[in-house]
N, C-alpha and C positions, 0 to 999 in steps of 0.2 A: 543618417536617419531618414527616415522617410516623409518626402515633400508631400503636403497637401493642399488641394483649390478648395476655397470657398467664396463663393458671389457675393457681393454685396447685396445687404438685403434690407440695413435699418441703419437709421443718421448715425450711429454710434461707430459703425461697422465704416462708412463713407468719413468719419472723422480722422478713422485710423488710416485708410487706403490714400487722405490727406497728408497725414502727417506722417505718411514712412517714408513718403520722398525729405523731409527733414530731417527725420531723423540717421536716414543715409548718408548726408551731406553735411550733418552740423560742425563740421572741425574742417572742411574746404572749402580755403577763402576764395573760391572762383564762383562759388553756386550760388546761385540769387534765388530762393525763398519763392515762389507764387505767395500773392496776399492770400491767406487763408479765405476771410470771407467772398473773396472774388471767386474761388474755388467750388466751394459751397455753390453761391450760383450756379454755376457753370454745367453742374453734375446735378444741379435739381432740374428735372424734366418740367416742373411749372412755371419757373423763373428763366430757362435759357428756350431761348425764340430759334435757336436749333433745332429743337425735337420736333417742331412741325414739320420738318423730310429727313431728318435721322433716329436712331436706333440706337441705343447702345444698352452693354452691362458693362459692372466691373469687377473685377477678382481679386483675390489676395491669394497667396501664395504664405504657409505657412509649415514651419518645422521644426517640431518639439516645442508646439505652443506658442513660438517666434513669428512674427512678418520676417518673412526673408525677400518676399518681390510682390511687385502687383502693374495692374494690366489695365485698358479700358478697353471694349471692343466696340468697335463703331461702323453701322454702315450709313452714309450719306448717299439717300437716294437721287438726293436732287442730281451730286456732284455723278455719281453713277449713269445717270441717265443721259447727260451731257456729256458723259466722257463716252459714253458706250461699251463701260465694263462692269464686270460684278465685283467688288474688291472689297473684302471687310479690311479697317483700316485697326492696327493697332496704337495705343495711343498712352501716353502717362505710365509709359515701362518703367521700372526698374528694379532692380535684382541684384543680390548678393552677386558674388564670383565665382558662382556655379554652374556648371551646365544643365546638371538637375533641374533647378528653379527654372532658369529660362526655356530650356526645353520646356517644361511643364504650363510656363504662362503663354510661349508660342502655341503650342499645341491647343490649348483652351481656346484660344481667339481664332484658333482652325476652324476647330469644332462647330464652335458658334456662329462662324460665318456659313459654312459647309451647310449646318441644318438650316439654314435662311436663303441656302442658293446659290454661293458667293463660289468662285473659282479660285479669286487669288487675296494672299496676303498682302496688304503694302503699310508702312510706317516707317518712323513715327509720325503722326498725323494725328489729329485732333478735330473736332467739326466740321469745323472752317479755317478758314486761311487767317482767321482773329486770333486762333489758339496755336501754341507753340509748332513749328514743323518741325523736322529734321532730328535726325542723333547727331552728337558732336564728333567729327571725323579729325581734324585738325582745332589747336588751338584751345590744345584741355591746359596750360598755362593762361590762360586770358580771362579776365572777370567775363561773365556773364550780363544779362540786359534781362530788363524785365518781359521782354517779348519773345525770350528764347528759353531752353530750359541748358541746364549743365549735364552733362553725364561722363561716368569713367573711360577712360581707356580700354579697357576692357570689354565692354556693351558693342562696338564695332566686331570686335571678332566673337562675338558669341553670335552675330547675325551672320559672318562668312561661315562658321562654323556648320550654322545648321541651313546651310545651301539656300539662303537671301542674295540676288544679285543689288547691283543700284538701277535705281528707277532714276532720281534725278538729285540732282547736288545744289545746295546754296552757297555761294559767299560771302564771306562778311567785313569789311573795310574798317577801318582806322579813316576819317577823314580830317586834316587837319584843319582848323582853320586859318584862314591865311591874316596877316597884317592887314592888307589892304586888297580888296577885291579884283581878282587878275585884268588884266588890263583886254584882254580877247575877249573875254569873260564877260565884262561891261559894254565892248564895243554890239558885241552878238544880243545884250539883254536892250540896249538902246533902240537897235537896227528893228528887233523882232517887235518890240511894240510900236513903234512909229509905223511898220511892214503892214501891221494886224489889227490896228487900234487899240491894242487892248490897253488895263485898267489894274493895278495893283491896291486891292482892297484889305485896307485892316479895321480890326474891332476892339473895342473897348468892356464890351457889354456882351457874356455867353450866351444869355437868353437874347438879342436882339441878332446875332450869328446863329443861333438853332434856328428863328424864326426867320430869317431870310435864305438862308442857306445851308442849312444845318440837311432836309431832304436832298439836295444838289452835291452836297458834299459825297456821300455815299451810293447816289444813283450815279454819278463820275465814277467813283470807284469803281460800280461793278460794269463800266463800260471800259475803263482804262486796263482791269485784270483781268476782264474776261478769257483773254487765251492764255492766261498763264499754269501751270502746273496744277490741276486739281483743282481748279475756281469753282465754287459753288455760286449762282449770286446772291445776293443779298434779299430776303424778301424783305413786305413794308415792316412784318413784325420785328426785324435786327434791326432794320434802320430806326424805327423808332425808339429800339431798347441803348443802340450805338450813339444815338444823340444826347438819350437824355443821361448815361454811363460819363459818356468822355469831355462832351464839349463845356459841362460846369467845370470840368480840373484842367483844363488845360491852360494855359498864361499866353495871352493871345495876342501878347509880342512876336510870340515865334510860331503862330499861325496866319499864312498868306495865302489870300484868294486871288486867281488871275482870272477877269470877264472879261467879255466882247464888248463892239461898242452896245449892244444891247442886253449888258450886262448877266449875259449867260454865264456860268463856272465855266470856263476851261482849262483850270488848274486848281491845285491846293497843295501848298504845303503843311505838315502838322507836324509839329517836333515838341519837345518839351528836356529839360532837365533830365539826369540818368537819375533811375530811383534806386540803381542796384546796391549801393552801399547804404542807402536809409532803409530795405529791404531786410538787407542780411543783421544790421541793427537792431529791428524790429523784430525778428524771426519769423515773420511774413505774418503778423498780426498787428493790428490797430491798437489793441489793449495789452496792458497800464499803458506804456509810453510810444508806442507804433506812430501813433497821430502825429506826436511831435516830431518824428525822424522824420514824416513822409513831407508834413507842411513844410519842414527846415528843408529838404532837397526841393520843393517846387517852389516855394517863393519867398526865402530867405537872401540876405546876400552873400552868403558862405554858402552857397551849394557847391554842388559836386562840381567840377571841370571837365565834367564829358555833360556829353546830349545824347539823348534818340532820337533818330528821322523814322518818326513812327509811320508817318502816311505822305508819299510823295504820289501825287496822281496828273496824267496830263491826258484829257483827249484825246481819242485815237488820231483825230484827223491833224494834232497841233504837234502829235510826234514827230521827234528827230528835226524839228525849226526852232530849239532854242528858247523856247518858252521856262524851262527848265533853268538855263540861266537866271531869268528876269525873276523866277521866284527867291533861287540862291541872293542873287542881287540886290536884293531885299531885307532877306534873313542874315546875312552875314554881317554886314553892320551889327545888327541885334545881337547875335552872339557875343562878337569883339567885345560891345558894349557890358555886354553877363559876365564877362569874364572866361567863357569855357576854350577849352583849348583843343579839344576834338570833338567831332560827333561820330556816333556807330550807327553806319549803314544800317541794320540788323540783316535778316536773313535777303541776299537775293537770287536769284536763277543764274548759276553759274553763265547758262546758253543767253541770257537778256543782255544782251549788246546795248539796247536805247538804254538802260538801266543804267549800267555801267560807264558810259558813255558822258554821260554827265558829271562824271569824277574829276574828266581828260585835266582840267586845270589847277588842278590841287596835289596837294602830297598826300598823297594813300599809303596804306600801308593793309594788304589782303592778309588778315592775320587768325580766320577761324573757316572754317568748312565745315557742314552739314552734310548728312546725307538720308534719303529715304528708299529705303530698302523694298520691294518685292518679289515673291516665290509661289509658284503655282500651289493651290491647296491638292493632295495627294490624296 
């Protein structure tokens, strides 16, 4: 039968383009749910501090009445203009097992790029570096994380298919935690602050961490990923919307700051408990019982046995000395102590050596691959 696009145009219409990635996924235990109402956000231009340098629509794809796929199109001028390309990004794919469909939501995010100026395709990508990256290329057996999305086996070769090369790949680690903190491990976390003077800083109180360092936290960021894959930075309006979002939920046992001796950031770590099984419980909604699964994974003591290392950031100039240690150094006690027994990397830059590098003392286990796909527009 024959496929048809239609844009999203009214809440009702952005509910459904929500809920088909659910309804795709509700029977595979590896897919983690995005929280609905975080969604919502994300895709309201008055609420997401995005749409001050990006652009987007979005489409559905429908046949015989059905959602069979849907699409976001997005151009980020900022990230364009720093990279010094035109690239409309596609974003929040997905599609039945047709070529039809896909064909038809690539083609749509052509179009929409083409009539705005754009040369080439690249995704999956999402605003910013906050939102989901990559398609699942390896490791569609592997639970999911709230910071990444799932997709079929299938969705890779529908991009070889229609002539997508790779732009760049992520991996994704198993990191275990160890018994007791490796012994080089400690020697290098010892060496490097006594070297440096630095300061391993913890908090008790989120509003007294926003207010001290809650702007340093994310002005670090966009100095530590500036040259990585597509970085947009951060203006003041995310940092503000990023502070006041994350740092009330996060459990800031497993939040670690490294200063100078004049008390500058030159590190952070931010990790927190996996939500992906109170996620898929909840079916990505807070209501009737969402709240309860999500509070039981963040601050119950039955949570989950895994973590995310949602935000590891170190100074350019602190790279590759070790600093990176002294914050693990820290954190891993804490862990031991939670009871978890791995944490997931989430997505990293295949080619990021410092990245990776910091694993050297642990049992890893490289267990999922990403990739972001681009194709000149024709």
């Amino acid at each position: 039968m024959l496929t048809t696009i239609k844009k999203v145009s009214t809440k009702r219409e952005l509910k459904k383009f929500i809920r088909f990635n659910y309804e795709l996924y509700k029977e595979n235990p590896y897919s983690v749910p995005d929280l609905y109402d975080d969604m919502l956000n994300t895709f309201n231009k008055k609420k997401n501090a995005a749409f001050e340098f990006c652009e987007a629509d979005y489409f559905l794809a429908y046949r015989d009445g059905r959602i069979v796929g849907r699409v976001a199109a997005i151009i980020n001028h900022r990230a364009n203009e720093k990279w010094g390309c035109k690239n409309v990004r596609f974003g929040w794919i997905d599609f039945i097992d047709d070529p039809e469909v896909s064909d038809l939501l690539i083609r749509t995010v052509e179009q929409w790029g083409r009539e705005r100026g754009m040369t080439h395709i690249v995704g999956p990508l999402g605003f910013t570096d906050f939102d989901a990256e990559g398609m699942l290329i390896e490791g569609f057996d592997q639970l999911g994380t709230m910071a990444t999305t799932y997709n079929y086996p299938y969705y890779p070769k529908h991009m070889d298919r229609m002539g997508f090369q790779k732009d760049a790949d992520w991996v994704e680690y198993k990191i275990f935690i160890p018994d007791a903190i490796p012994e080089k491990h400690q020697r290098i976390s010892d060496l490097i602050q006594r070297k440096y003077n630095l300061k391993i800083k913890k908090y008790t109180s989120s509003k007294l961490i926003a207010k001290e360092y809650g702007q340093a936290i994310f002005e670090l960021m966009n100095e530590a990923y500036s040259p990585l894959y597509g970085y947009s930075p951060l203006t003041q309006r995310q940092i503000d919307q990023y502070v006041r979002m994350y740092l009330p939920i996060v459990d800031l046992r497993m939040v670690t700051l490294i200063t100078d001796a004049d008390d500058q950031l030159v590190a952070v770590g931010i990790s927190m408990p996996s939500l992906s099984e109170a996620l898929q419980k909840s079916h990505g909604r807070l209501l009737p019982l969402g709240w309860y699964y999500l509070l039981k994974a963040l601050f119950f003591k039955r949570r989950a046995k895994m973590l995310d290392l949602l935000l590891v950031a170190v100074k350019p100039e602190y790279q590759n000395k070790g600093v990176n240690a002294l914050l693990f150094s820290d954190l891993i006690p804490v862990y031991q102590k939670l009871g978890f027994i791995f944490a997931e990397s989430n997505p990293e830059l295949e080619l990021n050596g410092k990245v990776q590098a910091q694993w050297d003392y642990f049992k890893t286990e490289q267990h999922k691959r990403r990739r972001a796909f681009i194709k000149e527009i024709k």
